[in-house]
C-alpha positions in Angstrom: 8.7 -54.3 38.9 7.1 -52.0 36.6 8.5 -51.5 33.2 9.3 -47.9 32.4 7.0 -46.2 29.3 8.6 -46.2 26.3 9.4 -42.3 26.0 10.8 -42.5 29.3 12.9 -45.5 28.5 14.3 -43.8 25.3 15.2 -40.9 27.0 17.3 -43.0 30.0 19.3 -44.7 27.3 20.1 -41.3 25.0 20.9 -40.3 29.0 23.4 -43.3 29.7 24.7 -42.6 26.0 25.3 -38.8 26.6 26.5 -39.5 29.8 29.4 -42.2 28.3 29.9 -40.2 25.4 31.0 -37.4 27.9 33.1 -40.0 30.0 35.0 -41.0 26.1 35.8 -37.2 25.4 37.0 -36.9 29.2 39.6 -39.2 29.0 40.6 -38.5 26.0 41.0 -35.0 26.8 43.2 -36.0 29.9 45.1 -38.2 27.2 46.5 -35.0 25.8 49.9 -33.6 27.5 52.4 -30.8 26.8 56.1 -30.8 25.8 59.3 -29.0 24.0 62.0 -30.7 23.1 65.0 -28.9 21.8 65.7 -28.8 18.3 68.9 -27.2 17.2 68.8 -25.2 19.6 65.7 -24.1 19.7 62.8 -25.0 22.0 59.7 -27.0 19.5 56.4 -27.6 21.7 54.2 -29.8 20.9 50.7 -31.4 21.6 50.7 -35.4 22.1 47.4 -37.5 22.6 46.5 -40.9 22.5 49.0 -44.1 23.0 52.2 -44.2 21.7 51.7 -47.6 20.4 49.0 -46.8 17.9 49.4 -45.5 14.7 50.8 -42.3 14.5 49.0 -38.6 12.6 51.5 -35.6 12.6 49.1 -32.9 12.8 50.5 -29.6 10.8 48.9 -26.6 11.6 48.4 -23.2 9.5 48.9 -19.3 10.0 48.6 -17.7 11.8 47.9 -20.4 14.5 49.6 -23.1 16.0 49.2 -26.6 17.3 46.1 -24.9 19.5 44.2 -25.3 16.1 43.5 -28.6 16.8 42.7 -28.7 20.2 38.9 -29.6 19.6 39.5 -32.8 17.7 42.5 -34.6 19.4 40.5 -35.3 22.4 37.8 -37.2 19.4 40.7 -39.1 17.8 42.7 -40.1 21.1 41.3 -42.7 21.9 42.2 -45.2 18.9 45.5 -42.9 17.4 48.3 -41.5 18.2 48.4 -38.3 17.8 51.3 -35.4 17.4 51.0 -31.7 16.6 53.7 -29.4 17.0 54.0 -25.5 16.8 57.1 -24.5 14.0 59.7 -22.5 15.1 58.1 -18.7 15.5 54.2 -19.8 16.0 52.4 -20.7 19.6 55.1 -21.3 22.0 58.0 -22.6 19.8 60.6 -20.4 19.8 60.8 -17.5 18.2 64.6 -16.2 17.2 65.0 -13.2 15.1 65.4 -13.7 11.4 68.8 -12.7 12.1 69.4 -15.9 14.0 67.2 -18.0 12.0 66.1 -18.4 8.4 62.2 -18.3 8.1 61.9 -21.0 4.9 59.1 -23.2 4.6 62.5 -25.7 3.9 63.6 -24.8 7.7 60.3 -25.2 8.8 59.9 -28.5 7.3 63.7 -29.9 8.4 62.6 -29.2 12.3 59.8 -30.7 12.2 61.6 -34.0 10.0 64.6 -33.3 13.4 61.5 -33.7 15.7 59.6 -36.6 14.4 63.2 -38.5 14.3 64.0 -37.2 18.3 60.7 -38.6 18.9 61.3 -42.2 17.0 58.3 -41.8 15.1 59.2 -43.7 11.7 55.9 -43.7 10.3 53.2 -41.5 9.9 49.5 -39.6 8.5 49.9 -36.5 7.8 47.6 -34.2 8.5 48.1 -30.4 7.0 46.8 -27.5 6.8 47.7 -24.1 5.2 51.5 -24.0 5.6 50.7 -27.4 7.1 50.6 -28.1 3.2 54.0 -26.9 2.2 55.8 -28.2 5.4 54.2 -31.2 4.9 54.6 -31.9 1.1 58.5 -31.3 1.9 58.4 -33.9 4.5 56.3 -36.5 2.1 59.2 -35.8 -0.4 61.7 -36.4 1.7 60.8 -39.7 3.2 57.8 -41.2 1.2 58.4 -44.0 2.9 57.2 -42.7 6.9 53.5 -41.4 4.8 51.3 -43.9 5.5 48.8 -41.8 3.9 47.9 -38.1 3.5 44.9 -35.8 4.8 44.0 -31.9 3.9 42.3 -29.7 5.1 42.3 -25.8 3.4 46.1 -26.6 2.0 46.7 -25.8 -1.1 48.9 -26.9 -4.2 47.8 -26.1 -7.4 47.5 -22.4 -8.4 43.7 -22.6 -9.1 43.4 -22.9 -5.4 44.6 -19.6 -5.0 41.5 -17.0 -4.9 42.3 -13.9 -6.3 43.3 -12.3 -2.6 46.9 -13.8 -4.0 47.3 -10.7 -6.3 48.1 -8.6 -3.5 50.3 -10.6 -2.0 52.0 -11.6 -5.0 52.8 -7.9 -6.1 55.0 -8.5 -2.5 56.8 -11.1 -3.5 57.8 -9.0 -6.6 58.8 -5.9 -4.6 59.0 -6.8 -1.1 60.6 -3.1 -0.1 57.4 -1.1 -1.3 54.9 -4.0 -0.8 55.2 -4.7 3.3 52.6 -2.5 4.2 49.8 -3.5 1.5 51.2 -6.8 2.9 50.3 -5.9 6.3 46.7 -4.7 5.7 46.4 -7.8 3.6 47.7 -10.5 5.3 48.0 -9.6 9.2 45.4 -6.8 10.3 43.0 -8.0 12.9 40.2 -7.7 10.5 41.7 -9.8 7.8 42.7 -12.5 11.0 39.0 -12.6 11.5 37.9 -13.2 8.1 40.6 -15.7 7.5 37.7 -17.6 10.2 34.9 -16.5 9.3 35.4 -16.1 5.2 32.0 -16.3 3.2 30.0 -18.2 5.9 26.3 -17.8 6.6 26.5 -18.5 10.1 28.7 -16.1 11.2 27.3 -17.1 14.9 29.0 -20.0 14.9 32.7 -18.9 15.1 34.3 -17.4 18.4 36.1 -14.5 18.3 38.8 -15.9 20.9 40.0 -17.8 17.8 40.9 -14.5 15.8 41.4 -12.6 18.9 44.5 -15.2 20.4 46.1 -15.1 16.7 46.0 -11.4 16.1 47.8 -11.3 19.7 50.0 -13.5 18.3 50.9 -11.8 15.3 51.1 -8.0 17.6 53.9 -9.8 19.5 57.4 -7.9 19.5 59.3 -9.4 16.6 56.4 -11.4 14.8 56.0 -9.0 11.7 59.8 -9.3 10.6 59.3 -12.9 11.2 56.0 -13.9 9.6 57.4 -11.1 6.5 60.4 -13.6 5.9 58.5 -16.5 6.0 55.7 -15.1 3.6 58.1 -14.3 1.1 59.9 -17.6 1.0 56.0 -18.8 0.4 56.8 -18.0 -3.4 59.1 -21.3 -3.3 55.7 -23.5 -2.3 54.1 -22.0 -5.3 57.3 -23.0 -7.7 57.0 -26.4 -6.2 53.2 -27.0 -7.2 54.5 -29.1 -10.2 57.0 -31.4 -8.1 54.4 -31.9 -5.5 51.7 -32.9 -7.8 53.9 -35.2 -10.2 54.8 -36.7 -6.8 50.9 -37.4 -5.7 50.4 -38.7 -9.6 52.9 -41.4 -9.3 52.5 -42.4 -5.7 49.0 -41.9 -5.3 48.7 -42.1 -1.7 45.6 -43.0 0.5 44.3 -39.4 1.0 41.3 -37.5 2.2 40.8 -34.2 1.9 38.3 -32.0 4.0 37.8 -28.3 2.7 35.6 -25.5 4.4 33.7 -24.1 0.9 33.9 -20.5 2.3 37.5 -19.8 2.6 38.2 -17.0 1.0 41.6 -17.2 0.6 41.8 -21.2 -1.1 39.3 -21.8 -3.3 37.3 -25.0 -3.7 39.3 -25.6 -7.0 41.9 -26.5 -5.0 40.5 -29.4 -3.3 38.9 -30.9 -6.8 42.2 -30.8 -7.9 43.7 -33.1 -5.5 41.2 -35.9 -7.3 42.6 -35.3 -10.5 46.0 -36.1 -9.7 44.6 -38.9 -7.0 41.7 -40.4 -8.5 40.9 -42.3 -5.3 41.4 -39.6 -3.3 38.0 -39.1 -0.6 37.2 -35.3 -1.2 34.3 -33.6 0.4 33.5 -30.2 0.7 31.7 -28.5 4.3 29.9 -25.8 5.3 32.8 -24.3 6.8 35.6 -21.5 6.1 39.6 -21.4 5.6 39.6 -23.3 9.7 37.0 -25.7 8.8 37.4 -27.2 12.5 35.8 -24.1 13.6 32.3 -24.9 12.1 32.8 -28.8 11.0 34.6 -30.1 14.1 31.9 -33.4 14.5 32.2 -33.8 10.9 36.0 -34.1 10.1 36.1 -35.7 13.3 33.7 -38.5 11.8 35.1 -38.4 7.9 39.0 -38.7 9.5 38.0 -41.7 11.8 36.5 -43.7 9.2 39.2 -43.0 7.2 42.1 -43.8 9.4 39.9 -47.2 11.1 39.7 -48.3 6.7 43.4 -47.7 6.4 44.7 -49.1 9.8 42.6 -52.3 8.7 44.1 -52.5 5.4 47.7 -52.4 6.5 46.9 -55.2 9.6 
């Protein structure tokens, strides 16, 4: 039997490993599955990937999106974690009571999504946050430091030299709410600022698709959401107070944590990740060529730096 030439034997074998690589993302991508359980009485959905055996990463997303942010890298973790992502009450297809029935705190936020990892028997955790993923999160760690098994941020900020001068406007809201919605509005949810929350300073432009901002501006038109993401942002002053707390909390405990930060957000500046190695010196920080939804542009990349990281730590504590 004649032995293939070596190009043509190179290429069969990048072949067979395209072709298994597909087969891996396949079934992990059937590995993912749907559900709501109710919460207070309220109806939480969630994503869930992976085996329920294996350790456990509570996925918090950002706004104006939902647990749909982070459909392109369960299916690249599922095969080795467990993996959770929830929407919070008034995002992707949670549900949404009027602020009259519910109040819209980043503290309500954070006690349904403590009510749903408890329902669910998950007693230990990574979290991984984002955006308001950040705040919700950082109430969680302080609440039971003993479930974070180690922390991960992407674009979530907590120190006020990650806030980019955009904050201005939207402090000037928190100071007169009344006078400030519409400035709020123009600032915070128009569909041109939802598409630049993507995009932010980033040369390639081509890269990002417009169903991302599209979806979330849809979401954000939907009878009801203005009053709703209005309350919420205001109570966002209360993440800003708590910088101090949260940081004094990462000094003494210095948790495992790696950060991952798209450079051309243009609402979180790259301050903001620096600063999570000052308080946690052995904190992994790297900065991508990617904006505020670094999964849009880096998704083979954090999917490679949050592997390694979790495969290091899962050894350490075997």
């Amino acid at each position: 039997m004649k032995s293939l030439p070596a190009f043509a034997l190179s290429a069969a074998i990048a072949c067979m490993s395209i072709q298994a690589s597909a087969q891996d993302l396949r079934s992990s991508r059937r590995s993912i599955s749907y559900h709501t359980a109710e919460i207070d009485g309220l109806k939480i959905f969630y994503r869930e990937a992976g085996p329920v055996d294996a350790p456990t990463v509570l996925l918090l997303h950002g706004f104006p999106s939902s647990s749909r942010m982070w459909d392109s890298l369960l299916p690249l973790l599922a095969d080795r974690y467990h993996l959770v992502a929830p929407d919070y009450p008034g995002f992707g297809n949670s549900s949404a009571p009027s602020p009259d029935n519910f109040a819209y705190t980043f503290d309500n936020l954070a006690n349904t999504m403590n009510a749903l990892t408890s329902k669910l028997g998950i007693t230990d955790y990574v979290l991984f946050m984002q955006d308001y993923g950040g705040p919700v999160g950082f109430r969680l760690a302080l609440a039971h430091p003993e479930r974070v098994r180690a922390i991960i941020v992407q674009n979530a900020v907590s120190h006020e030299q990650g806030l980019s001068p955009l904050w201005e406007a939207r402090r000037k809201y928190w100071a007169d709410p009344s006078h400030e919605l519409e400035n709020l509005k123009a600032n915070f949810t128009s569909l041109e600022a939802t598409r630049q929350r993507h995009i932010g300073s980033s040369p390639n432009p081509d890269r990002y698709d417009p169903d991302a901002w599209t979806d979330e501006y849809a979401f954000l038109t939907r009878p009801g959401q203005a009053d709703i993401q209005a309350k919420l942002f205001l109570d966002y002053r209360t993440n800003v107070a708590s910088y101090p707390r949260w940081q004094k909390w990462l000094r003494e405990v210095q948790p495992k944590m790696l950060v991952v930060w798209g450079k051309y957000d243009l609402s979180f500046t790259v301050d903001g990740a620096t600063a999570y190695g000052e308080d946690v010196p052995g904190a992994e920080v790297h900065l991508l060529e990617a904006g505020h939804f670094a999964l849009d542009e880096a998704t083979d990349e954090i999917a490679t730096l949050v592997l390694d990281f979790l495969d290091r730590l899962t050894r350490h504590t075997e």
